[in-house]
N, C-alpha and C positions, 0 to 999 in steps of 0.2 A: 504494500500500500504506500501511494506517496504522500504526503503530505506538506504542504508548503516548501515542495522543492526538496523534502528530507522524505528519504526510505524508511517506514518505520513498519517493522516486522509484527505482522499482526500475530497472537496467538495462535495454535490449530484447536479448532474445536474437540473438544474430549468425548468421551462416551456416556458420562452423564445423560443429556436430553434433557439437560433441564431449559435452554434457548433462547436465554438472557445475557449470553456472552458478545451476542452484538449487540446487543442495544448498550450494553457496558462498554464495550470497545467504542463505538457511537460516542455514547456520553464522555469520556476519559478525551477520546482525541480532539471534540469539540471545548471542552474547557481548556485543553494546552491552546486552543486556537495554533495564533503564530508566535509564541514562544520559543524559541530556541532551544533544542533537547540539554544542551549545559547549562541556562538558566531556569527551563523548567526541575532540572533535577534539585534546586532545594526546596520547592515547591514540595516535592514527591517526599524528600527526607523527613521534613518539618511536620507532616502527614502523616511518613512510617514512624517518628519521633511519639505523635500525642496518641496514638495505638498503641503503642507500646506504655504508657504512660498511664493509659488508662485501662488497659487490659491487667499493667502492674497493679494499679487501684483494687482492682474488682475484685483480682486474687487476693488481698490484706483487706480488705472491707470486714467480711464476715466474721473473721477472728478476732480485728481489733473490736468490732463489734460487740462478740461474746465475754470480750476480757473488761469492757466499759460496763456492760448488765451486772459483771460479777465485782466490779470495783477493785480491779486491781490497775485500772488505769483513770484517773479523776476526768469529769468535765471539763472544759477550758471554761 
């Protein structure tokens, strides 16, 4: 696939069926519009940054949660 003058190698479709891989590939390369693939990529990072950030969150939620019910960690 070209994209503003840039090759950008689209995914192969997998065996799933599930049929929203284009419409995702769609979406993704219409918001890079004409960004440049070296300026879109801290776009991309700062994205795989707060995913990770908040996948970290959701993992420690529940526990420090449990440990707040039991008062081993006070209110702010």
């Amino acid at each position: 696939m070209i994209h503003g003058g840039i090759i950008v190698a689209k995914p192969e479709a997998n065996d799933t069926g599930i049929g929203f891989e284009d419409t995702l590939w769609a979406a993704a390369d219409k918001l890079r519009g004409t960004v440049d693939a070296a300026e879109y990529k801290h776009v991309a990072l700062g994205l795989f940054f707060l995913k990770y950030v908040s996948d970290s969150f959701e993992s420690r939620r529940e526990p420090l949660k449990i440990e707040l019910e039991q008062g081993a960690v006070s209110p702010p």
